[in-house]
N, CA, C and O of each residue as an XYZ file, in Angstrom:
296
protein
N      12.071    115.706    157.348
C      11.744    116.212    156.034
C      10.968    117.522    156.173
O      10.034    117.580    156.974
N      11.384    118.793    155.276
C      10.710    119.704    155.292
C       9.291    120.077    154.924
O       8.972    119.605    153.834
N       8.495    120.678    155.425
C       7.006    119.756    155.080
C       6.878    121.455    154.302
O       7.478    122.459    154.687
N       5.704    121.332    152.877
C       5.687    122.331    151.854
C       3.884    122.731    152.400
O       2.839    122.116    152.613
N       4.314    123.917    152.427
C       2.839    124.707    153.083
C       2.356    125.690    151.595
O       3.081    126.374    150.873
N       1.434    125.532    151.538
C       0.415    126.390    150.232
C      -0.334    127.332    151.268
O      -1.075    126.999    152.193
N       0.111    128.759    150.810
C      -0.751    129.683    150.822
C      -1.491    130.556    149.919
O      -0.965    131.209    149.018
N      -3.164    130.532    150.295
C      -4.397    130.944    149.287
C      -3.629    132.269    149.547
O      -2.874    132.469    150.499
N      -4.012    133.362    148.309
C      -3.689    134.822    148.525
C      -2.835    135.070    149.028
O      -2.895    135.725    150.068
N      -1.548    134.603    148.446
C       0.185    135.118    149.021
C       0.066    136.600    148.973
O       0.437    137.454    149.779
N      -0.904    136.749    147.151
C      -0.555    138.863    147.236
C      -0.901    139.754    147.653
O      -0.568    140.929    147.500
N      -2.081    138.968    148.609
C      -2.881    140.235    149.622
C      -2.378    140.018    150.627
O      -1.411    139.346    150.986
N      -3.615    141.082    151.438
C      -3.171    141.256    153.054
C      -3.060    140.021    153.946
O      -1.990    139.657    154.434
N      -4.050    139.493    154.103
C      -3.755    138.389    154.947
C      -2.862    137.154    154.572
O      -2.015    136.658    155.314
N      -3.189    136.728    153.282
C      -2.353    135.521    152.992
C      -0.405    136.036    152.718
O       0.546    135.270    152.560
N      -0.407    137.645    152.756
C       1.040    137.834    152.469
C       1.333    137.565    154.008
O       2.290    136.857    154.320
N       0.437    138.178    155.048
C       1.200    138.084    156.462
C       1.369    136.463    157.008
O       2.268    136.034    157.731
N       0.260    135.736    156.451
C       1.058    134.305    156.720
C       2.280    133.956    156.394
O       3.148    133.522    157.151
N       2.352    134.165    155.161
C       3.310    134.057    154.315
C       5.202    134.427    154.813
O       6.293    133.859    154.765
N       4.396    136.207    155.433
C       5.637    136.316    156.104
C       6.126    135.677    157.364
O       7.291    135.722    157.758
N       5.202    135.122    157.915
C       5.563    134.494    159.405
C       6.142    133.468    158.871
O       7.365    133.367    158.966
N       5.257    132.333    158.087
C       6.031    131.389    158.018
C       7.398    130.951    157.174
O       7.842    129.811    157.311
N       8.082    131.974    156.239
C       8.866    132.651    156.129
C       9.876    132.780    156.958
O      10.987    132.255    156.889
N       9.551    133.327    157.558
C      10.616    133.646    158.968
C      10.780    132.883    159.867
O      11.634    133.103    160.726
N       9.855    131.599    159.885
C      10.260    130.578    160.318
C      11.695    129.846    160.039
O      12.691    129.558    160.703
N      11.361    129.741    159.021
C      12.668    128.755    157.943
C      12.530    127.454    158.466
O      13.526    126.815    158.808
N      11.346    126.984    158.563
C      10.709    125.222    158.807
C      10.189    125.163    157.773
O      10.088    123.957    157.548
N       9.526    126.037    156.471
C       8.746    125.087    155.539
C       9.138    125.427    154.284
O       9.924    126.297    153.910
N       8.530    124.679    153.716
C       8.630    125.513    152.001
C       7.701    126.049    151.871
O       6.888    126.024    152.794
N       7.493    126.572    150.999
C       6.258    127.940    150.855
C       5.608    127.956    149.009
O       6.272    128.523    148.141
N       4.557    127.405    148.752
C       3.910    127.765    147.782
C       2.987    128.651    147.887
O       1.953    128.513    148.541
N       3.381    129.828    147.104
C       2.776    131.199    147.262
C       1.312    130.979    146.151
O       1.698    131.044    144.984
N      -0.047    130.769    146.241
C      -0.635    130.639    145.775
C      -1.581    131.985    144.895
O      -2.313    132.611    145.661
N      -1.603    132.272    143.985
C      -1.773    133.826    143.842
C      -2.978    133.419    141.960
O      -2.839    132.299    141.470
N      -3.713    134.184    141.424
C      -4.420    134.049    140.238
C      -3.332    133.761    138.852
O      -3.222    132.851    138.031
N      -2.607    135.098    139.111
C      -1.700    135.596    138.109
C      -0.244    135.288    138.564
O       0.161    136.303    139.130
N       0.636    134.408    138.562
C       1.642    134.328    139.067
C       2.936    134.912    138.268
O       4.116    135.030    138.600
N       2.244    135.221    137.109
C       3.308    135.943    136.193
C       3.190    137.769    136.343
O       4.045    138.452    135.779
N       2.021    138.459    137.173
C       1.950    139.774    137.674
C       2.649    139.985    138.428
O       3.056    139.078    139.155
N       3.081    141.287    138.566
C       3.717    142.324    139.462
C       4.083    142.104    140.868
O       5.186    142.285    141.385
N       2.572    141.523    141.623
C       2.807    141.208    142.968
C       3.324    139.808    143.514
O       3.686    139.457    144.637
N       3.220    139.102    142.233
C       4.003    137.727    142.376
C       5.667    137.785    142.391
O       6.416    137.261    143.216
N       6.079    138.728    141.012
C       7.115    138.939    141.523
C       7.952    139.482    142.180
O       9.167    139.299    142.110
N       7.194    140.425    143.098
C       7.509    140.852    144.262
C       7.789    140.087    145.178
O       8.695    140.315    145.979
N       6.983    138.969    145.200
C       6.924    137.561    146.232
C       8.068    137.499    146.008
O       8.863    137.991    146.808
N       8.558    136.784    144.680
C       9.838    136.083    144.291
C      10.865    136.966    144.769
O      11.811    136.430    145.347
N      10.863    138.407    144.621
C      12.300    139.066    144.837
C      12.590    138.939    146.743
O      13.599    138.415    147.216
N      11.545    139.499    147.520
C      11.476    139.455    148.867
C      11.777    138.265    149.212
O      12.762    138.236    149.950
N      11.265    137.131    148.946
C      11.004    135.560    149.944
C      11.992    134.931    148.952
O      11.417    134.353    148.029
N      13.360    134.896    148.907
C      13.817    133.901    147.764
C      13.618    132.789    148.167
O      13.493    132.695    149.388
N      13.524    131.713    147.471
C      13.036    129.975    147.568
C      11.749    130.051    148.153
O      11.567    129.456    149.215
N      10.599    130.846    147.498
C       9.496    130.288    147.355
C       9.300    129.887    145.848
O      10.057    130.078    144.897
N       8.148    129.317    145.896
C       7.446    128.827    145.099
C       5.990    129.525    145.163
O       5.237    129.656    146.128
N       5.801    130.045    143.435
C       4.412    131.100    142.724
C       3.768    130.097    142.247
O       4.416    129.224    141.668
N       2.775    130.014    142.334
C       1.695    128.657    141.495
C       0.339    129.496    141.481
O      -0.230    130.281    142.240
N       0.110    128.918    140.204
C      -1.194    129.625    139.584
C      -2.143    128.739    140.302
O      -1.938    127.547    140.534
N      -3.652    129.707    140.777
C      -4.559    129.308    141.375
C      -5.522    130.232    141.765
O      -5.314    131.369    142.189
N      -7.129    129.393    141.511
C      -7.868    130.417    140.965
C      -9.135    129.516    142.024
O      -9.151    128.294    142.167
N      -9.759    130.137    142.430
C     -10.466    129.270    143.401
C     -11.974    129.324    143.128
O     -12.900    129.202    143.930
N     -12.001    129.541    141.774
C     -13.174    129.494    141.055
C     -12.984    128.508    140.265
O     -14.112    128.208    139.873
N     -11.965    127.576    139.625
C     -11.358    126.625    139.166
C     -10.693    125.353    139.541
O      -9.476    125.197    139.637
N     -11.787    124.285    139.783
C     -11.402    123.060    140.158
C      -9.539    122.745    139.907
O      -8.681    122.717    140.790
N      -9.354    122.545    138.427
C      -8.544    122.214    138.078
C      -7.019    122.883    138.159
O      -5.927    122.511    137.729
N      -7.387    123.854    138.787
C      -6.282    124.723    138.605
C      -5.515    124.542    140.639
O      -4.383    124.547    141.123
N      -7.189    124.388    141.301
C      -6.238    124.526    142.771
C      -5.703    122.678    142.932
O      -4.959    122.349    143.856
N      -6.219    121.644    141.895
C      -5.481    120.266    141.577
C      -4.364    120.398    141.825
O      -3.785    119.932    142.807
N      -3.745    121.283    140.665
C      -2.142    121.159    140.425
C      -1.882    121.839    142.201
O      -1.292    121.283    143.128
N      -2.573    123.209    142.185
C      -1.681    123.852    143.084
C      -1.488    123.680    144.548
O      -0.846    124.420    145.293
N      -2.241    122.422    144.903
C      -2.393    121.460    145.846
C      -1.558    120.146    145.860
O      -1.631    119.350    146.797
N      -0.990    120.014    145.086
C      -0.284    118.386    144.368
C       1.081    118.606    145.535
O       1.895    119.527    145.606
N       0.966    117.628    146.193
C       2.441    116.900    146.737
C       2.045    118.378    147.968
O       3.115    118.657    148.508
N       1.226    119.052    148.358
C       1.238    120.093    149.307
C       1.435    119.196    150.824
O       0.940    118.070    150.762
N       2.051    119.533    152.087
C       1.184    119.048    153.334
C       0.671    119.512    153.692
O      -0.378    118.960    154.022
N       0.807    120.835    153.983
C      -0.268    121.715    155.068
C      -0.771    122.629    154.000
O      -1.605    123.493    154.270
């Protein structure tokens, strides 16, 4: 089974370069974790990485990294 990896800050520097490695893997699924998932640099995510997944998440907000953690493994 393919195991689904969440990354904090898909739209910056560091969390995009995870992002791209594991990416280029093609072992996981990828929840791109970002504030605004409906901005500019999210859908940049979406056009570059097709079959990820954008999820809103705010890490000043309990409730919000809930969802964007739900059913995650790594």
């Amino acid at each position: 089974m393919t195991k689904t990896v969440a990354i904090i800050g898909a739209t910056g520097l560091q969390g995009g370069g995870v992002l791209n490695s594991l990416y280029d893997t093609g072992k996981y699924k990828i929840r791109a974790l970002t504030r605004n998932p409906s901005g500019e640099p999210a859908k940049l995510l979406l056009m570059k990485y097709p079959g990820i997944e954008v999820a809103a998440a705010d890490l000043d907000d309990t409730e919000s990294l809930r969802k964007a953690f739900k059913d995650i493994d790594i």
